[in-house]
C-alpha positions in Angstrom: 28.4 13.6 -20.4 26.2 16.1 -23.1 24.5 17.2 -19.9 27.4 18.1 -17.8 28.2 21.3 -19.9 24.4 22.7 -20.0 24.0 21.8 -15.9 27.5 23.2 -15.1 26.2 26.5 -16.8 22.7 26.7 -15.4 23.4 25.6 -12.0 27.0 27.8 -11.3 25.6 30.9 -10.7 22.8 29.2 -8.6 25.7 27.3 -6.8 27.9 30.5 -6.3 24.4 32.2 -4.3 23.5 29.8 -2.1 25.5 27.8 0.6 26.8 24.5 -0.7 24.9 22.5 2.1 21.6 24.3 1.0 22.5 23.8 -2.5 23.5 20.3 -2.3 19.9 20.1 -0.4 18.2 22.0 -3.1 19.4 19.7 -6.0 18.2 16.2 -4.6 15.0 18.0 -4.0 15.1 18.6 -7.9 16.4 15.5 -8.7 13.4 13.7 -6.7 10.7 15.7 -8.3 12.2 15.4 -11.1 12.3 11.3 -11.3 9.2 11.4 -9.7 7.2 13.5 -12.3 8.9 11.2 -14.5 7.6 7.9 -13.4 4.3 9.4 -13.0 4.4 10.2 -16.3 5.6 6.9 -17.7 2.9 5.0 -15.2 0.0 7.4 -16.3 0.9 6.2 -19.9 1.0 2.7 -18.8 -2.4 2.5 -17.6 -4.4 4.5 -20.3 -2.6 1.6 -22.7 -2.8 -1.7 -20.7 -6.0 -1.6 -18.2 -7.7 1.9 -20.1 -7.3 0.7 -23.7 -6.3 -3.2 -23.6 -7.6 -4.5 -20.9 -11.2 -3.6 -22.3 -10.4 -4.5 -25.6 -9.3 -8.1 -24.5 -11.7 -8.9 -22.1 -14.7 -7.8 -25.0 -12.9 -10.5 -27.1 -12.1 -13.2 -24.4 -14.9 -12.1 -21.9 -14.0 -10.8 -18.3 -11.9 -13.9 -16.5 -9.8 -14.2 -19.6 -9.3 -11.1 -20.6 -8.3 -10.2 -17.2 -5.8 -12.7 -17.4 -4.5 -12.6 -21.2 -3.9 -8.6 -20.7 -1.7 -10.0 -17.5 0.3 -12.1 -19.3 0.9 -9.7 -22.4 2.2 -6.9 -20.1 4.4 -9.3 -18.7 5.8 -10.3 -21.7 6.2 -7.1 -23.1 8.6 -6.3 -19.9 10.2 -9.8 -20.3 12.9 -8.6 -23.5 14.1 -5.5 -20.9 14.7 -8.1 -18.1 16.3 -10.6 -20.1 18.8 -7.8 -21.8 19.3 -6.5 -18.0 20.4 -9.8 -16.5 23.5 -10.7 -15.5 23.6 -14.0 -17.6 21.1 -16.0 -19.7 19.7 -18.4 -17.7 19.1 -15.9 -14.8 17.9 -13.3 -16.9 15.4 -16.0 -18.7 14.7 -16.7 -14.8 13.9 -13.3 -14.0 11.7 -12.6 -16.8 9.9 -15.6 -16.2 9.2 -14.2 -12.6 8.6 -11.1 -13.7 5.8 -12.0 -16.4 3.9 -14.7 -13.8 3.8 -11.2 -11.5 2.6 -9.6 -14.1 -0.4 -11.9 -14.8 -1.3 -11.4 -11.3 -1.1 -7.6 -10.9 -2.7 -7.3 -13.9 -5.8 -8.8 -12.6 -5.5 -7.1 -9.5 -4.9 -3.7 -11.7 -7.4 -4.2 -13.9 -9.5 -5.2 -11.1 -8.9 -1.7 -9.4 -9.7 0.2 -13.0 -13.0 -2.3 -13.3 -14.7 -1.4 -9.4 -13.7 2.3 -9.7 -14.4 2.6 -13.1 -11.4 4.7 -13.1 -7.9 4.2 -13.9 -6.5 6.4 -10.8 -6.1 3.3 -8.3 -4.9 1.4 -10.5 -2.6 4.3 -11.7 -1.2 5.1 -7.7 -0.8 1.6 -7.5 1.5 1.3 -10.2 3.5 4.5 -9.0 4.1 2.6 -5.3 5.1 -0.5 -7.1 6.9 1.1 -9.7 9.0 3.1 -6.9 9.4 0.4 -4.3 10.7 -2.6 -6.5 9.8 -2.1 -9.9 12.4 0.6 -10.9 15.2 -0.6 -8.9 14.6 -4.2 -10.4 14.7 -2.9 -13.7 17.2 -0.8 -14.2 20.3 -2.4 -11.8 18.6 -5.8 -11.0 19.9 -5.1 -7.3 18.3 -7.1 -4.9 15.7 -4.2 -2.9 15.2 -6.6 -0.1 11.9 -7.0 0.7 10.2 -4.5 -1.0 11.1 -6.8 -4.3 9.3 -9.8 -2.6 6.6 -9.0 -4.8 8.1 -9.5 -7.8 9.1 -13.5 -6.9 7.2 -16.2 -5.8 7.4 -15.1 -2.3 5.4 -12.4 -3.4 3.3 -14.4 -5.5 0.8 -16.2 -2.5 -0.2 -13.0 -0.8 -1.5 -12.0 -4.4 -3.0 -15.0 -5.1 -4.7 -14.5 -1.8 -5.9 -11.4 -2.3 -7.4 -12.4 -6.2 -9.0 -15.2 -4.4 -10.5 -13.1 -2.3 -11.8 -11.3 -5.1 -13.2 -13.6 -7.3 -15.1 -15.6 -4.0 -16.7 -12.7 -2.6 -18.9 -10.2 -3.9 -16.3 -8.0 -5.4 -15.9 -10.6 -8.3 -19.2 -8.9 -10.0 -17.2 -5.8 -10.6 -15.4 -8.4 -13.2 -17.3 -7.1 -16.2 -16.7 -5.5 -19.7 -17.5 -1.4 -18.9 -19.8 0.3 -20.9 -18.1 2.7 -23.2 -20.3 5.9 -24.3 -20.5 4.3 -27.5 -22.3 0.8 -26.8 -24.9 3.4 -24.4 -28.7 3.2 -25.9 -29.5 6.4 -27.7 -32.0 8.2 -27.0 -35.6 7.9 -29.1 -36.8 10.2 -31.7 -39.8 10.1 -29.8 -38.6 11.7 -26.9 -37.7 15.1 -28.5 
């Protein structure tokens, strides 16, 4: 309700030009760019932390496999508190974030996989956005059931992505499993070359 005032003000003079179809129009245009920007934002964030920061931290302390797989299963726990204060009771919301951290493991890898073969974290960033906006958000903030988009996010979900990691680690896409090179750990260059 503290934004109803400030809105009412800026957008009444906007409302009293414009045709209230093309207005109406105008503001879920905003309101989509809006969210969007937002959740851009908050998944550009995300991946600098988990796969740009963590995920090479963990796997130079693990090595690559379990690193992979240990920054997994701390992203999902992070999430699991918000799920568990979302759900409807305790032992569904404990149920849910259960769910939710086991997908977790699994997207991370396939994340972190993405940020490792690109050596880049904008595929793993776009994926984030679509799974974010498909499933993720709706799960999060309502816990409304989003069909099958939120198949993902249960074990339904869970065997296509254990395919596809499968995949991965059998073929010859599972070399791209290694610890990057930061600019630091590069060889410098000899005196004697000067």
């Amino acid at each position: 309700s503290a934004l109803v005032g400030p809105t009412a003000l800026v957008s009444a003079p906007l409302a009293a030009a414009v045709p209230p179809g093309v207005f109406q129009a105008l503001l879920g245009v905003a309101c989509v760019l809006t969210a969007g920007t937002l959740i851009y934002g908050q998944c550009l964030v995300e991946e600098v932390a988990w796969r740009g920061y963590f995920l090479v931290r963990t796997m130079g302390c693990l090595g690559p496999w379990k690193g992979l797989l240990m920054h997994g299963l701390v992203w999902g726990l992070w999430y699991a508190p918000v799920l568990v204060l979302t759900g409807g009771g305790v032992p569904a919301s404990w149920g849910r974030a259960a769910e939710f951290a086991v997908t977790c493991v699994l997207l991370g890898v396939l994340l972190g996989w993405l940020r490792l073969a690109s050596r880049s974290i904008v595929p793993a960033l776009l994926a984030n956005v679509v799974f974010t906006l498909g499933a993720g958000l709706p799960i999060l903030l309502g816990g409304s059931d989003v069909g099958l988009r939120g198949a993902i996010y249960s074990p339904v979900g869970w065997l296509p992505l254990l395919l596809i990691l499968g995949w991965l680690a059998l073929s010859r896409h599972r070399s791209e499993i290694r610890l990057p090179r930061s600019p630091r750990a590069l060889p410098r260059p000899s005196p004697a070359l000067h």
